[in-house]
N, C-alpha and C positions, 0 to 999 in steps of 0.2 A: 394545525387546527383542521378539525373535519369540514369538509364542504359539504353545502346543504342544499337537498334534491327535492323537488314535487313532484312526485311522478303520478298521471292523471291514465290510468285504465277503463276501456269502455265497457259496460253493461253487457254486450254483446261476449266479452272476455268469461264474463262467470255465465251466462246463457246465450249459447250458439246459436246462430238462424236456425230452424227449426228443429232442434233437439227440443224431445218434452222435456218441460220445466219442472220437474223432482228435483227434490233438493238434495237428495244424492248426486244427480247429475250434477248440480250448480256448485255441489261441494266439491267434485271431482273436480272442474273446473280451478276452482280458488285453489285450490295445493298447487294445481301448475304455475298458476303467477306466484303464489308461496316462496316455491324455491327459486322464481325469479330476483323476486325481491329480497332474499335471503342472499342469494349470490351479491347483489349489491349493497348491503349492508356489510358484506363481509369486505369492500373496497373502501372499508374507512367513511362512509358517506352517514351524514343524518339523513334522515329517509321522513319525508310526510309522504301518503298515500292519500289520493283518491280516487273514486270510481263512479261509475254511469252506474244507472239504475233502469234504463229504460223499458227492456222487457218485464222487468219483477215487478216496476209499480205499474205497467199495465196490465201485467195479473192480476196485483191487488183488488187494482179498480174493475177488474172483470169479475170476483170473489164479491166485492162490493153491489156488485148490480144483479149479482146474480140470488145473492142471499137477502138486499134490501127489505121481503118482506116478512123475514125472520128477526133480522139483526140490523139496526140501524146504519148506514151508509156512512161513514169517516169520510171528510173536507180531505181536499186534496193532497194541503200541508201534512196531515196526520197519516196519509198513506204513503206520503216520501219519508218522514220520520219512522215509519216502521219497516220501507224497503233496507233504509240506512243501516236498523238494529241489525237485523236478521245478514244481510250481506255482511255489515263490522263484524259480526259474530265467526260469521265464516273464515274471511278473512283471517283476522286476532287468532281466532286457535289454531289455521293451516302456517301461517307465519311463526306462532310460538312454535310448532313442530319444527318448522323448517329450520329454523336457529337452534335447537334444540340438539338435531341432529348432525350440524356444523359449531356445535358445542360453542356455540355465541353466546355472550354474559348481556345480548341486547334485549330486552322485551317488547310487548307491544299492546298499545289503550288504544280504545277505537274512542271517537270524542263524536257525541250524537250535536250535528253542526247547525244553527241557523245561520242562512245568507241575509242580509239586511236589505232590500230593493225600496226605489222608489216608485211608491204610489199612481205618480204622473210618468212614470215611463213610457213612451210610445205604445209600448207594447201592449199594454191592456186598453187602449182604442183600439187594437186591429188585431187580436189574438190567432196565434197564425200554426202555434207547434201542436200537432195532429197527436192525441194517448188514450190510452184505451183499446178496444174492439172494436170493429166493424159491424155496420147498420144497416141494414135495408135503406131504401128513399121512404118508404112510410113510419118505418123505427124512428126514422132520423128525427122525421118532423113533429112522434109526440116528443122527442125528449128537449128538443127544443120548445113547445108547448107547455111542458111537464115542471121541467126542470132548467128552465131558461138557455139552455149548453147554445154556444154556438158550432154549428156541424159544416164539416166542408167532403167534400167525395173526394177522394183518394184514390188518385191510381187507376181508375176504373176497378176496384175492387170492394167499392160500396165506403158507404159516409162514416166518420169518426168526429167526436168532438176535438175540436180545438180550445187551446186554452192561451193568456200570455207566456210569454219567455224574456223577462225582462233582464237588463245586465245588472250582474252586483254590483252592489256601493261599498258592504263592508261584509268581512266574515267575524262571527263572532268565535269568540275564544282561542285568539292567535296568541295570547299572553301566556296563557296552560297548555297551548302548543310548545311556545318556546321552553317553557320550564320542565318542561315532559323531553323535550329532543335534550339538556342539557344533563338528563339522567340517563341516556341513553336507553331511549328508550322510541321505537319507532311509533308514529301518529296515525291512525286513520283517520281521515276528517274531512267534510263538506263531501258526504257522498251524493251522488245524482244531484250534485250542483248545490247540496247546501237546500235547508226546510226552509222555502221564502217565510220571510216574516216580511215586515214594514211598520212603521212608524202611526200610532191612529193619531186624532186630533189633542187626546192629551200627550203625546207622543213616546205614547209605553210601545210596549213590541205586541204585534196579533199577528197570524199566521194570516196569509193571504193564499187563494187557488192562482197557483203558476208552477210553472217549471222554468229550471233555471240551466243553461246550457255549464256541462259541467266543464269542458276545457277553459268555459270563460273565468267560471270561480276557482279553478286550478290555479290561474293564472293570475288573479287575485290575491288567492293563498299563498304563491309565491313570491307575488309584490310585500306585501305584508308582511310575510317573514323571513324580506331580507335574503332570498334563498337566490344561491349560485347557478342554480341551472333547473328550468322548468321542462321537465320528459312527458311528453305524451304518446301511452303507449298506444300502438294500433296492429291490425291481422296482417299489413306490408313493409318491409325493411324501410322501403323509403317513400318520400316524395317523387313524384314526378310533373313532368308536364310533355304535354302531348301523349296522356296516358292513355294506353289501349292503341295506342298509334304505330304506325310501322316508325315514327320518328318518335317514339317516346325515348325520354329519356331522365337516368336518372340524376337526383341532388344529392349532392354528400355533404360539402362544403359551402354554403354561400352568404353574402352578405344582406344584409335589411335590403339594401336598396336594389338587388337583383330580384330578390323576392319580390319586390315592390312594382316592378317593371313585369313579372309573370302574372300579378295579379288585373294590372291593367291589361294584359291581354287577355283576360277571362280562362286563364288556365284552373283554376282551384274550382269545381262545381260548390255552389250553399249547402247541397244534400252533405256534402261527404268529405272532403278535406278543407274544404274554405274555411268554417270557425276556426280547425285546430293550426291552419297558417294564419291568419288575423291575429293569435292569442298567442301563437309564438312571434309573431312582427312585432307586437307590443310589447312582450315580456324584453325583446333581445334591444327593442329599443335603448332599454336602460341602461346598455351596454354590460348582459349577461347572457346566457345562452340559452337556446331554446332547440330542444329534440325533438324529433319527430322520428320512431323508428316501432321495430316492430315486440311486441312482448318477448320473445326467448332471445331476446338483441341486449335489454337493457345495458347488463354491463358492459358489453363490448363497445353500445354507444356512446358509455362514459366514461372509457379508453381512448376512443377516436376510432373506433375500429370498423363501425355500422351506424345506418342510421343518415338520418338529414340534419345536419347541425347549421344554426341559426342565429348570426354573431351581427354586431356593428361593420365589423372585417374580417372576413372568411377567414376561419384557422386552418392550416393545412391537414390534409386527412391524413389520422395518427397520433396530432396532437392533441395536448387534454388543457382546457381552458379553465 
């Protein structure tokens, strides 16, 4: 029986730090990971796919503010459902080529994802994840004025609003995930973390403004569907610690509780690796496995070959769990 992958790809994958954002480029992009994930689909694997949005929907939102007085401004929920379409898009048809031309009978449905959050999450008391464009200090304060935004300064490179980032509760449509991976057929799903919804007081679904960090609903989507082994792909082969250090070094193999003991040393920074080791320590919790390696690695990391692999008890490097 096939064993079943999430492999979670960042935003940054289909738009590089500062390459312009044409959708040529972005397209260029997506066929690279394409025949990534073409290669691993060719290893026997069910395959769900997800991916970051974070450069594209702070396009959107800059498209949004920039045309407001022609064209109505779209809630935040509706500009992560439309990052979603337009990347699935891309996606779906660079993957159908890629299989196409590895003459694979596998297909592929991008599945447009709400994430379910709650309402009382911490997060929307203290909204802390920065999207959008940068602002003057006088910009900043009518659009808090204006538009209630809360804005924080960044970097020294001028103010952004900040929005929540609450954790998922649930993803919806993991049922026609399953029934979709059983026709063989690969899933795109819960892009840029899944379109927060929530629950109102009669407790139907409305879309609520957040962002949702997407290794966390990767992670989710893997709890959920039951899946063998959660990939999260990134621009570095591996983890490390004591990175950028003349004593760096790297992880291939190791267990939760070693992980666990590099995080009380404050080895992981919050900017940058810390979510995607937090969301593989929970995932491997369950006693499954969690990757961490770099995009043109994937399959060699679900060889044993590359990669940081993330178990209850280190597999040796080579081995495939």
């Amino acid at each position: 029986m096939a064993k079943r992958v999430v492999m979670a790809i960042g935003g940054n994958a289909i738009l590089q730090p500062g390459q312009t954002p044409t959708f040529d480029n972005q397209l260029k992009n997506t066929q690279t990971c394409a025949n990534q994930i073409a290669r691993v689909e060719s290893l026997d694997y069910e395959v769900v796919l997800t991916h970051g949005n974070g450069p594209q929907v702070g396009n959107i939102l800059r498209q949004n503010e920039l045309a407001e007085e022609v064209v109505p401004a779209a809630p935040l929920d509706a500009c992560n459902a439309e990052s979603q379409g337009f990347i699935g898009y891309m996606l779906e048809q660079s993957i159908k080529n890629a299989l196409e031309q590895k003459h694979s009978t596998a297909n592929v449905v991008t599945l447009l994802t709400q994430t379910e959050v709650d309402k009382n999450d911490a997060a929307f008391k203290a909204p802390d994840k920065p999207i959008g464009i940068f602002y003057s200090e006088e910009d900043a304060k009518k659009m808090t004025e204006t538009k209630g935004w809360e804005m924080v300064e960044d970097a020294g490179r001028g103010y952004r609003r900040v929005v929540p980032s609450p954790y998922p509760q649930s993803i919806h449509g993991v049922e026609s995930i399953t029934h979709l991976l059983n026709q063989n057929i690969i899933v795109i799903a819960g892009g840029g973390g899944g379109i927060p919804v929530h629950r109102n007081n009669a407790g139907l679904l409305e879309g609520i403004e957040a962002v949702i960090d997407k290794d966390r609903t990767g992670k989710k989507l893997a709890e959920q569907l039951d899946a063998d082994i959660f990939m999260m792909l990134t621009d570095v082969s591996n983890v490390y610690i004591n990175y950028g250090k003349e004593n760096q070094q790297k992880l291939t193999d190791i267990s939760v509780s070693e992980v666990e003991k590099h995080i009380a040393d404050g080895q992981f920074a919050a900017g940058s690796m810390g979510p995607k080791i937090e969301a593989a320590v929970d995932f491997a919790k369950s006693g499954r496995t969690a990757i961490i390696c770099a995009l043109d690695e994937a399959d060699l990391a679900l060889q044993g070959k590359a990669g940081t692999r993330i178990s209850l008890a280190a597999v040796p490097q080579g081995a495939v769990s």
